[in-house]
KEVOPA-430994 format. One line per 2 residues: number of its first residue (from 1); their letters; for each residue x, y, z of N, C-alpha, C. Coordinates in steps of 0.05 Angstrom, whole numbers. Layout:
<recs>
NUM	A	X Y Z X Y Z X Y Z; ...
</recs>
This chain:
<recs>
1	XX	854 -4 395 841 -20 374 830 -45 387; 795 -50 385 788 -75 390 798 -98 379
3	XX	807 -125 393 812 -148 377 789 -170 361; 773 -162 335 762 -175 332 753 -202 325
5	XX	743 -211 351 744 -255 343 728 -257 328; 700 -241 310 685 -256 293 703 -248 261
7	XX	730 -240 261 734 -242 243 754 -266 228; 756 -283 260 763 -314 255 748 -331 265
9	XX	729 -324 284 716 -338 298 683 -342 288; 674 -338 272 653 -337 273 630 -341 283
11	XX	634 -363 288 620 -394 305 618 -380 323; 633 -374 340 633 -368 372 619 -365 379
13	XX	604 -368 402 568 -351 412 581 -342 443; 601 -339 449 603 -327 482 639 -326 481
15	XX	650 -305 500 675 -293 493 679 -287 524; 701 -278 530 705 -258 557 728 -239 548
17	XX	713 -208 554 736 -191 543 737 -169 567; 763 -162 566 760 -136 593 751 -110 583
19	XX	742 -91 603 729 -65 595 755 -44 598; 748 -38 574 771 -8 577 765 22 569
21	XX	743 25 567 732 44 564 700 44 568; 697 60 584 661 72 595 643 93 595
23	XX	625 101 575 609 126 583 583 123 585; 570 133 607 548 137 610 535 152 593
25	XX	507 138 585 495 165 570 465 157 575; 445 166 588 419 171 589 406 147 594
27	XX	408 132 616 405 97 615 415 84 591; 442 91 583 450 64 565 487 73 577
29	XX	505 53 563 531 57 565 538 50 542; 562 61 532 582 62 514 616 35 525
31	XX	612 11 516 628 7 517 644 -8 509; 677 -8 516 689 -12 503 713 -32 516
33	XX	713 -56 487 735 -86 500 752 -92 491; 780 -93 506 797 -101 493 799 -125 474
35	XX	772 -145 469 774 -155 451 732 -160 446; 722 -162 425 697 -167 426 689 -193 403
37	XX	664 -208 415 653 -223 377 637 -211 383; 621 -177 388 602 -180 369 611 -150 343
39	XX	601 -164 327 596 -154 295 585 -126 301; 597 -107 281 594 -75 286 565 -72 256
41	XX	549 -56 262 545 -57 231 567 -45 213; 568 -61 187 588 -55 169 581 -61 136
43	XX	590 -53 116 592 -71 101 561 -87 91; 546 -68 93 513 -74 82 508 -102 104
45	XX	518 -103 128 511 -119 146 501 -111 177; 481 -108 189 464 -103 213 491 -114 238
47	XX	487 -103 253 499 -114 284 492 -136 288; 515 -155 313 494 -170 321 482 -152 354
49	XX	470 -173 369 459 -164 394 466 -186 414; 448 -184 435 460 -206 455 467 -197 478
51	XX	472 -212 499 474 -196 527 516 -188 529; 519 -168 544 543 -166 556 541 -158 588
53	XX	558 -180 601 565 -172 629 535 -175 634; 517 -183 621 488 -188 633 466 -172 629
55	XX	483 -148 608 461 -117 600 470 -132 578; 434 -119 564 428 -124 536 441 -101 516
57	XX	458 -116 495 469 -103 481 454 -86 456; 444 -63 448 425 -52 441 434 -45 406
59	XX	460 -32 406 479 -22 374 501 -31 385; 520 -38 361 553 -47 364 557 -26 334
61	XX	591 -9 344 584 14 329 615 3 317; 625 9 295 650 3 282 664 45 282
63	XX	682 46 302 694 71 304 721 76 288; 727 95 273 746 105 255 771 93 265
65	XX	774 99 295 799 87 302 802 63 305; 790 52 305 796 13 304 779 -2 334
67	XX	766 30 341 757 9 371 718 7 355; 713 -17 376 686 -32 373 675 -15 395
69	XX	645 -4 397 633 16 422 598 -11 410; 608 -17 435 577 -37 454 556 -9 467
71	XX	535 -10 448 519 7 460 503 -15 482; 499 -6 506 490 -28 526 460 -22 540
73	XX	442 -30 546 428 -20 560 435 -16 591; 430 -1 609 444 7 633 467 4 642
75	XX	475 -18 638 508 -25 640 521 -2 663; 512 16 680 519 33 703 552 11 723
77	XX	538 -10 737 561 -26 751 587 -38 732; 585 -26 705 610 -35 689 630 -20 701
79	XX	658 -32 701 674 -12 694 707 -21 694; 724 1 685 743 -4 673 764 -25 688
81	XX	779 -40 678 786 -72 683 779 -94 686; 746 -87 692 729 -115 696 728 -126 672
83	XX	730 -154 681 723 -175 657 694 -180 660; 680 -181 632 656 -186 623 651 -214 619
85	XX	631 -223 608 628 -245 596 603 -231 577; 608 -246 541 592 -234 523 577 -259 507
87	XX	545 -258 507 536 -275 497 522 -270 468; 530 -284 454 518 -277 416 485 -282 418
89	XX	476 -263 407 448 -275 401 457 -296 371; 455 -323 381 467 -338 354 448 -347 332
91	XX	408 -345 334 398 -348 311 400 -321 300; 405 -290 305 405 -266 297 429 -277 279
93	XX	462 -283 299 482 -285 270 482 -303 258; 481 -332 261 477 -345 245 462 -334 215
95	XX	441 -328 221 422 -315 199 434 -302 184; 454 -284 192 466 -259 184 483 -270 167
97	XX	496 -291 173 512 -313 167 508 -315 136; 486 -337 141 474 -349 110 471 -317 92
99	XX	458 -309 104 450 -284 75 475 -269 68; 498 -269 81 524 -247 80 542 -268 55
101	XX	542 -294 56 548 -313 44 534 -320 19; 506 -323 24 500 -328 -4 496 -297 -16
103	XX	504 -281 -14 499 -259 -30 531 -258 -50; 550 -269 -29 576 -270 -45 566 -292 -57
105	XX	561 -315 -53 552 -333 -78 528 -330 -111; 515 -307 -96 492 -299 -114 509 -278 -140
107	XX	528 -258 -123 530 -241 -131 556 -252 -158; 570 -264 -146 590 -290 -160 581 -293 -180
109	XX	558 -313 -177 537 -316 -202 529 -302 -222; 519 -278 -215 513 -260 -239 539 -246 -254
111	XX	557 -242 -229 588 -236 -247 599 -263 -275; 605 -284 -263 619 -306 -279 593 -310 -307
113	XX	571 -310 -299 558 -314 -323 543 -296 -338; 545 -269 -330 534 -251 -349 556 -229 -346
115	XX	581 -232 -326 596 -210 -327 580 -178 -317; 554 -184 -299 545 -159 -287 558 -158 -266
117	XX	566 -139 -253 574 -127 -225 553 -125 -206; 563 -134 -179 539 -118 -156 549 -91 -151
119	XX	536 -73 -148 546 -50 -144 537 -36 -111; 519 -51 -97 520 -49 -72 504 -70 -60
121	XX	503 -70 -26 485 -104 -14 481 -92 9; 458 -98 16 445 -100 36 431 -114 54
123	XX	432 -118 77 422 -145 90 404 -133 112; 372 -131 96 347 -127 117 338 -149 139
125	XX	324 -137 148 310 -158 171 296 -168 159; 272 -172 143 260 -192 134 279 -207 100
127	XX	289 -187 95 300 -191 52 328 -182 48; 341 -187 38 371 -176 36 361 -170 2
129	XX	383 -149 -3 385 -140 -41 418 -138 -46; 415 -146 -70 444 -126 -88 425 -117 -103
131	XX	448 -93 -113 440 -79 -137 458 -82 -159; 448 -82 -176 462 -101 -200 464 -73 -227
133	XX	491 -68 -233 500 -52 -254 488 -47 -284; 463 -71 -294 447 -71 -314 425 -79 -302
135	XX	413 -79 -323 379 -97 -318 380 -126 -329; 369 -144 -321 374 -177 -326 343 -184 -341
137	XX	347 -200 -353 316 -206 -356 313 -242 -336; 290 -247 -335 277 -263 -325 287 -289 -323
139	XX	295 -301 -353 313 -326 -355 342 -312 -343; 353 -299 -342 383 -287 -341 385 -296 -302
141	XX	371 -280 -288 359 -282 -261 356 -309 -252; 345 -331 -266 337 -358 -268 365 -371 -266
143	XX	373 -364 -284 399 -381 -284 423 -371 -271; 426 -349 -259 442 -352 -229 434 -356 -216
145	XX	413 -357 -210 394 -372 -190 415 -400 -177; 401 -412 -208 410 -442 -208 441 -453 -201
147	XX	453 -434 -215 485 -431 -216 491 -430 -180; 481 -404 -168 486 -396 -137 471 -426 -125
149	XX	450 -434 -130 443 -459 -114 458 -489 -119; 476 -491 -146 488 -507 -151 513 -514 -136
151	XX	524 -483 -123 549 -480 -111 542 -488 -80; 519 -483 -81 518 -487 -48 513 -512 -30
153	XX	497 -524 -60 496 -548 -50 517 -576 -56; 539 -559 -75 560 -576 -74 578 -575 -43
155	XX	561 -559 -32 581 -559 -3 616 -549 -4; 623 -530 -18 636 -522 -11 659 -505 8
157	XX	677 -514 11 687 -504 28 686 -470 33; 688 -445 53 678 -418 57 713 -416 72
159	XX	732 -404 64 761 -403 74 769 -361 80; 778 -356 101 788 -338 105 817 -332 116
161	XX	826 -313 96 853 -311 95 864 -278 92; 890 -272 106 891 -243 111 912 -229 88
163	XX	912 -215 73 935 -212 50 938 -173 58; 957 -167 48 955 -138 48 952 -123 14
165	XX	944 -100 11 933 -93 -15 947 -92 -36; 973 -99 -29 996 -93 -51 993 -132 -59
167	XX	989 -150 -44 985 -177 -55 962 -183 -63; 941 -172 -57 917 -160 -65 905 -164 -99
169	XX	933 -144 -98 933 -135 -136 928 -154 -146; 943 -177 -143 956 -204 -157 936 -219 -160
171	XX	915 -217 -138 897 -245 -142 862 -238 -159; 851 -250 -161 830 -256 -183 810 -240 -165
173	XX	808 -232 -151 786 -208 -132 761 -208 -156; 736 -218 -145 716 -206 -165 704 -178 -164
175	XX	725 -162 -137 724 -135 -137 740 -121 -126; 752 -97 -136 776 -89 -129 772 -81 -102
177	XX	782 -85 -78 772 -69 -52 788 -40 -60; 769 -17 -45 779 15 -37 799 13 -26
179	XX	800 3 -5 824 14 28 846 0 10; 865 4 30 894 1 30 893 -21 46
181	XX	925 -34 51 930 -40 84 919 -65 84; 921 -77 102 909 -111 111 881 -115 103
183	XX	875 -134 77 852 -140 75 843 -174 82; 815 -173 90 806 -193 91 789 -208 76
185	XX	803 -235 65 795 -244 43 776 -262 46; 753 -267 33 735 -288 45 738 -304 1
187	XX	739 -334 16 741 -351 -4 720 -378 -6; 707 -372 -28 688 -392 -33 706 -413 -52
189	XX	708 -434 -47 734 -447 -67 726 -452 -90; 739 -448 -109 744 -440 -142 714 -426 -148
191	XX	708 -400 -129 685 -387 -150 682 -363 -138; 682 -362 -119 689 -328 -110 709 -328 -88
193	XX	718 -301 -84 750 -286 -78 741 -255 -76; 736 -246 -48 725 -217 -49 733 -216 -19
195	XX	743 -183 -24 753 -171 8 726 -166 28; 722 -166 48 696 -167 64 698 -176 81
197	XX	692 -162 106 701 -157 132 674 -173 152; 649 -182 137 632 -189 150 629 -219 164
199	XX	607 -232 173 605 -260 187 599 -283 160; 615 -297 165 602 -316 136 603 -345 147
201	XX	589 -361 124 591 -396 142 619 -415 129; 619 -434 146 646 -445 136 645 -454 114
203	XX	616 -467 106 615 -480 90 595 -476 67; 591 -479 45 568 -466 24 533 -475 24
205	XX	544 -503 33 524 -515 47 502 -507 57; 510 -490 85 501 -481 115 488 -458 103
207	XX	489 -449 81 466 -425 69 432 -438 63; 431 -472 60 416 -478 51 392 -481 33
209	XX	392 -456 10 385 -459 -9 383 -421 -20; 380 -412 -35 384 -382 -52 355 -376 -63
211	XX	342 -365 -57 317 -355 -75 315 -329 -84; 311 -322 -105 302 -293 -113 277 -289 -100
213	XX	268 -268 -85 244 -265 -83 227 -245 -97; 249 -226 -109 236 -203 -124 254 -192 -141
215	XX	255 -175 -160 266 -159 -177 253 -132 -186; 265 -109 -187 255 -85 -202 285 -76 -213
217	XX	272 -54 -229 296 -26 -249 296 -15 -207; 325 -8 -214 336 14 -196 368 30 -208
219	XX	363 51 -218 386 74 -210 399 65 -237; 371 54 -260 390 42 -287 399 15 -290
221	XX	397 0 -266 407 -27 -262 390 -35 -251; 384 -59 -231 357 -77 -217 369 -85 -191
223	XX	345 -85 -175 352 -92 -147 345 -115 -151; 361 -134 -135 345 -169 -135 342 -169 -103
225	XX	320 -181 -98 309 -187 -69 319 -221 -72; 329 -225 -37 341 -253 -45 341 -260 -14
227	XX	322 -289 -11 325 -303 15 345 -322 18; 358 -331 39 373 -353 52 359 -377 65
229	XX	374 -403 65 371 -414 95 337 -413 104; 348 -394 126 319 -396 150 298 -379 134
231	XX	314 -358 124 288 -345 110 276 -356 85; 290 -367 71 275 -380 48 250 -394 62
233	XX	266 -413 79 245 -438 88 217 -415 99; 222 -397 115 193 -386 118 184 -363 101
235	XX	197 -362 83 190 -345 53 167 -372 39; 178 -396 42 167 -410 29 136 -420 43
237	XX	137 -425 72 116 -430 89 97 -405 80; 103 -384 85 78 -352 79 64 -358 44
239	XX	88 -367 29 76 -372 7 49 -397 0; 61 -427 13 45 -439 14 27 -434 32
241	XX	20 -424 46 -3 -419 69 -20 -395 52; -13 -383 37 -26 -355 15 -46 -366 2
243	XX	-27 -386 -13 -40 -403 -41 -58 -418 -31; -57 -435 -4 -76 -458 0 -97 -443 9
245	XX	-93 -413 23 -118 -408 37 -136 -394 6; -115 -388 -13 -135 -375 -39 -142 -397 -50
247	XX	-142 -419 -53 -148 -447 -68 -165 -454 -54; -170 -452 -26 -198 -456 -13 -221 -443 -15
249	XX	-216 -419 -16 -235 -396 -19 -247 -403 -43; -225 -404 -59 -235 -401 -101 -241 -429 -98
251	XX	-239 -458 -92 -246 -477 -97 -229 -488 -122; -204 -483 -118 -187 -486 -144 -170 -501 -138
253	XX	-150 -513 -157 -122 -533 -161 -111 -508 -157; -79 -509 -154 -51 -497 -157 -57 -477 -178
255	XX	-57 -495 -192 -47 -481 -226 -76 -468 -234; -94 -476 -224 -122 -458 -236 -124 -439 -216
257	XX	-103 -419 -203 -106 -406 -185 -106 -379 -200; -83 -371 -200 -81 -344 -232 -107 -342 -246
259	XX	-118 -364 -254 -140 -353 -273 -166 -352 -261; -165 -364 -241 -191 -353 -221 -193 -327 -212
261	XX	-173 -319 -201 -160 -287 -204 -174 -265 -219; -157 -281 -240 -166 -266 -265 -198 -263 -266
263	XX	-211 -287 -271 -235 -286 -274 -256 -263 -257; -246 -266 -227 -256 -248 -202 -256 -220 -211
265	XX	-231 -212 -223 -228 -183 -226 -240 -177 -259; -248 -200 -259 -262 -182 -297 -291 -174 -289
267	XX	-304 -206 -268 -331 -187 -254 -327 -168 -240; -305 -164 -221 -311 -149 -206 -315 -121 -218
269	XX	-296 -126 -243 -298 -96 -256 -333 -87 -276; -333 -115 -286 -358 -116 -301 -386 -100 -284
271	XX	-381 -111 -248 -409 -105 -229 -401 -75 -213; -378 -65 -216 -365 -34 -221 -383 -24 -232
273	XX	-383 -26 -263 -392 -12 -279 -419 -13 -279; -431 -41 -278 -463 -40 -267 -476 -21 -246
275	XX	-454 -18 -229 -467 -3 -190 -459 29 -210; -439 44 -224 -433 61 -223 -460 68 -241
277	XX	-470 54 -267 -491 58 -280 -520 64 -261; -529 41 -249 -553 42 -220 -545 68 -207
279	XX	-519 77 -192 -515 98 -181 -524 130 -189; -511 118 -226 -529 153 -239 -559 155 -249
281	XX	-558 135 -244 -594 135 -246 -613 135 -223; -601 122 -204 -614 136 -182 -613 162 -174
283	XX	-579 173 -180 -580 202 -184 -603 222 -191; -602 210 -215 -624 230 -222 -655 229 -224
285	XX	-658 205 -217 -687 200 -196 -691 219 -176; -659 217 -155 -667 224 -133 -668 256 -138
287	XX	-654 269 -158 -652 292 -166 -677 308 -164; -687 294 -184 -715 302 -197 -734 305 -172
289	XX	-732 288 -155 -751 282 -131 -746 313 -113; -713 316 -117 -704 342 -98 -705 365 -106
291	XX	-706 367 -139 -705 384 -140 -737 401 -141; -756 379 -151 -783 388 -148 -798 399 -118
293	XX	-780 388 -94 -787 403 -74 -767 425 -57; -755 434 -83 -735 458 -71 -753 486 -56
295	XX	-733 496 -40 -735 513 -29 -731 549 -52; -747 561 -51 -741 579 -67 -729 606 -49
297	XX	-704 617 -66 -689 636 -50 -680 656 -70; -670 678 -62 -667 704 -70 -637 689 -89
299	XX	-632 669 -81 -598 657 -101 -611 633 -118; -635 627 -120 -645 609 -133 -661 583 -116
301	XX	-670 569 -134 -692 548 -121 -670 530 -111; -671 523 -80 -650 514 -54 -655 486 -48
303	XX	-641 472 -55 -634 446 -42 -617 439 -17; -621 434 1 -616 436 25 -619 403 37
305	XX	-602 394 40 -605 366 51 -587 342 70; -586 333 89 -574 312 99 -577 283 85
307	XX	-557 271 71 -567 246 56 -544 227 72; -552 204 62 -537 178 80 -526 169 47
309	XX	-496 182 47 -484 174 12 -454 183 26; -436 171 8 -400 171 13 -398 200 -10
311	XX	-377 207 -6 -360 235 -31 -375 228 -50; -369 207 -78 -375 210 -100 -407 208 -111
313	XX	-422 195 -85 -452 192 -84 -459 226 -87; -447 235 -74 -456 262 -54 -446 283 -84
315	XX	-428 278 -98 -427 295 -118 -447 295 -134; -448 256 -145 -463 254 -172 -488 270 -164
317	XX	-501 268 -149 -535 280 -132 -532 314 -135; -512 326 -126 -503 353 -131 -511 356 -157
319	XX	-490 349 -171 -489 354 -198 -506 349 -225; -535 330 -207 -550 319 -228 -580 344 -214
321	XX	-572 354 -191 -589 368 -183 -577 408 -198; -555 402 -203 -554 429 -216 -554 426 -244
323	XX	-561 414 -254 -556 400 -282 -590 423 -291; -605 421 -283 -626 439 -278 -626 464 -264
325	XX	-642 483 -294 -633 519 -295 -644 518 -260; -630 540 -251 -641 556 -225 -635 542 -205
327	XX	-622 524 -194 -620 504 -178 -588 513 -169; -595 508 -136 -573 514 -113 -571 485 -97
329	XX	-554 468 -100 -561 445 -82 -532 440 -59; -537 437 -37 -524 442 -5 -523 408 4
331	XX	-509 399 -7 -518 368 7 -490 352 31; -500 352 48 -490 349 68 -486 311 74
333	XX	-463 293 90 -468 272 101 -478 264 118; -495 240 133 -502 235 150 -483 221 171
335	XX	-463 217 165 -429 209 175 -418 231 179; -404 223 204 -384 245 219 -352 242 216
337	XX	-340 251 214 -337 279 205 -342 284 186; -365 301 178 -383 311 155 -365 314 133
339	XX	-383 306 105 -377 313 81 -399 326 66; -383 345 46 -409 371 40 -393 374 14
341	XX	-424 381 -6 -417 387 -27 -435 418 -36; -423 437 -52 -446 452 -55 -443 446 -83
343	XX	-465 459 -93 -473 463 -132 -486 477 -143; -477 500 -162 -510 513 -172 -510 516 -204
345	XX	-528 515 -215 -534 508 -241 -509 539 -254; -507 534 -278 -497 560 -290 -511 583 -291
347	XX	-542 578 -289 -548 604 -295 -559 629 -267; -545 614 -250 -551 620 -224 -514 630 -207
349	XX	-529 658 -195 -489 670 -189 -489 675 -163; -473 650 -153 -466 642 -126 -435 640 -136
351	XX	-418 637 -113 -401 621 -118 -391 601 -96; -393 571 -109 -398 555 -88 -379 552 -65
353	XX	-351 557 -80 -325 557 -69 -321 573 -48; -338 597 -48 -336 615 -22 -360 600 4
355	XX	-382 593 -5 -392 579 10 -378 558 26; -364 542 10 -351 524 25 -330 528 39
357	XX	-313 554 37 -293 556 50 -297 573 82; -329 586 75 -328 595 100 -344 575 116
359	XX	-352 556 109 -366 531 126 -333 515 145; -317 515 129 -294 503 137 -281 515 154
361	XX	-277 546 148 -263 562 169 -276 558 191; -306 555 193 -322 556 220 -319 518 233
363	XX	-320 508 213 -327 470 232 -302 460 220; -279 473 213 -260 453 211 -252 442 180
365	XX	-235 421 177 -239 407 149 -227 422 130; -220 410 107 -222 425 86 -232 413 51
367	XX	-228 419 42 -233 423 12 -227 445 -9; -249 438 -30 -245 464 -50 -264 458 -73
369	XX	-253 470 -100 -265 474 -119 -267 496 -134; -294 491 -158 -293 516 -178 -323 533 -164
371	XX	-331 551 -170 -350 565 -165 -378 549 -175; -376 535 -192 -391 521 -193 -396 492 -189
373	XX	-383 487 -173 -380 461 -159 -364 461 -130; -363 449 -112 -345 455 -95 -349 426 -70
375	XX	-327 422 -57 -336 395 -38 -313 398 -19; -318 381 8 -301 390 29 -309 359 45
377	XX	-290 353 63 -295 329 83 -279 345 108; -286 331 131 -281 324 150 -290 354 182
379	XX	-311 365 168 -320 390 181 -339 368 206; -329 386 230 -335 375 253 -356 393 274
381	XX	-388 382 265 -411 396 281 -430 367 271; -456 370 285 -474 349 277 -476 362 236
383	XX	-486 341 217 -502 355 199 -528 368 202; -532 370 217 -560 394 213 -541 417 220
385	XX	-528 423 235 -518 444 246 -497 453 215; -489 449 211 -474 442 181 -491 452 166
387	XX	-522 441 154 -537 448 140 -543 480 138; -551 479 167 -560 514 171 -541 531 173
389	XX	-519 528 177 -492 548 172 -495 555 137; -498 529 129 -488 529 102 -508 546 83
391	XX	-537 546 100 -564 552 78 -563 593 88; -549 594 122 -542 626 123 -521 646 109
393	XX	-499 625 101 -485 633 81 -486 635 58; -504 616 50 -517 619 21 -537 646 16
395	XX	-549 644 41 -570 671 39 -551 693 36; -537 694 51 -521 721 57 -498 730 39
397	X	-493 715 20 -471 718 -3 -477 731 -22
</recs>
């Protein structure tokens, strides 16, 4: 069984422990110290990292039997009795620190004043979450907020103390721990009391401030997204650097920012609807133009063409060109990897869908459709070469 110092030590950033177990595995090693600080993942908490004996420590694994396994990079000249020397990456725990702490403070919060439970926590690399046993609304969220930031900046004392589960019973736990056997108690003084094995700070303080950053419904209850410390502060920098560069652009105050927004997206939708209107009218300009110089064929009068238009250009033109009896229209992109649409009026018996599927089996791509409509992207030959596949298959169907 490893002796673990970050579970009194926290602070620590460098240790010396001897090696007592070694395995090689594929340029990395497995190993193992009779005593370690670094942190295993555990407990909705990430490893830490950091050098050992001078190899970079890569995973720290928490094993059934009580030993700590240092995944190392090369670590080959280790070996068994040598003393190491182990260095913490200390902004990685520290960090780990504040968020592992204020989540017991956060989570505190939503227990004592709404009586919700966390029901699990997680500590990401950019956001940490609980998940919370109901849904909260917006003021509810607000005001543990306030509550978790009130505690922290009263500076409270962060106390750890070792009890076993049968003394356990007795005390005010804001959650029953699972295991049996020696638990470790982490104490926020007079406001939380919870078993948890992870890195925390001494003091309530050293979290330096609690932010929600997000909320949704999850699993019937809500996830809350929540920064610390270091991350708040550059949660907060990305935010102000967002706003000032959109307040420049829009030429706006703070607060007239939202409704400039707003404003952008009512034109934007308003000049949508203008381009989609221009779009079907040129349609059928260009229609009329194509279809009066069609090609006439044994499957109907043939439209055959390379145009410089994206998918939905390339339909509306199809479809304003079959919109008229007797009409076959083949319209191909001037962009590679080609996009093709075929079309033929109803009273004309092709079916477009086979056209297009044997264009695809031959250049690639796919698509589909009804017999009377049909479209495909990403067929790979020039479009002319495309065109004339497409106008021999049409002949030959």
């Amino acid at each position: 069984m490893t002796n673990r110092l970050y579970y009194t030590e926290p602070y620590r950033r460098e240790f010396d422990g001897t090696v007592v177990g070694i395995e090689p595995r594929e340029g990395q090693a497995l190993v193992t110290l009779d005593r370690t600080g670094f942190y295993p993942t555990s407990g909705g908490q990430p490893f830490d990292t950091g050098t050992l004996g001078g190899f970079r420590v890569l995973d720290v694994v928490d094993e059934e039997d009580g030993r700590v396994i240092h995944i190392v990079e090369g670590g080959r000249p280790l070996e068994p009795g040598q003393v190491v020397h182990g260095v913490i990456d200390w902004p990685r725990r520290f960090d780990h620190m504040q968020q592992h702490t204020g989540q017991h403070v956060l989570s505190a919060a939503f227990d004592r004043l709404f009586h919700v439970r966390t029901v699990s926590f997680h500590l990401g690399a950019a956001a940490s979450t609980i998940d919370l046993a109901r849904q909260l609304t917006r003021d509810e969220i607000a005001g543990a907020e306030d509550e978790a930031n009130r505690i922290v900046w009263e500076d409270r004392p962060v106390t750890v103390r070792f009890v076993n589960s049968e003394d356990a019973a007795g005390l005010p736990l804001r959650k029953q721990p699972v295991r049996a056997g020696r638990l470790r108690l982490i104490d926020v003084e007079d406001f939380d009391l919870s078993a948890c094995g992870g890195t925390h700070v001494s003091r309530t303080g050293a979290i330096g401030v609690i932010t929600v950053s997000a909320s949704e419904r999850f699993k019937g209850g809500q996830r809350i997204e929540f920064l610390c410390g270091g991350r708040s502060l550059a949660g907060y920098r990305s935010l102000r650097d967002t706003v000032t560069a959109g307040m420049r652009l829009l030429s706006v105050a703070p607060g007239e920012l939202p409704e400039a927004v707003e404003r952008l997206q009512a034109e934007a939708k308003d000049q949508r609807r203008a381009v989609v209107g221009l779009q079907t009218e040129l349609a059928e300009y260009r229609a009329a133009a194509f279809a009066g110089a069609a090609e006439p064929t044994s499957c109907g009068r043939l439209v055959a063409k390379v145009v410089d238009a994206d998918a939905v250009a390339l339909k509306s033109l199809a479809a304003a060109i079959a919109a008229q009896p007797g009409h076959v229209a083949i319209l191909v992109s001037a962009s590679t990897p080609v996009l093709i649409v075929v079309a033929r009026s109803e009273d004309v018996r092709l079916q477009a869908n086979a056209v297009l599927a044997a264009l695809t089996s031959r250049f690639g791509g796919r698509g589909g459709g009804k017999s009377e409509l049909a479209q495909g992207g990403g067929l790979n030959a020039t479009p002319q070469a495309i065109l004339d596949a497409a106008r021999a298959a049409l002949l030959s169907a």
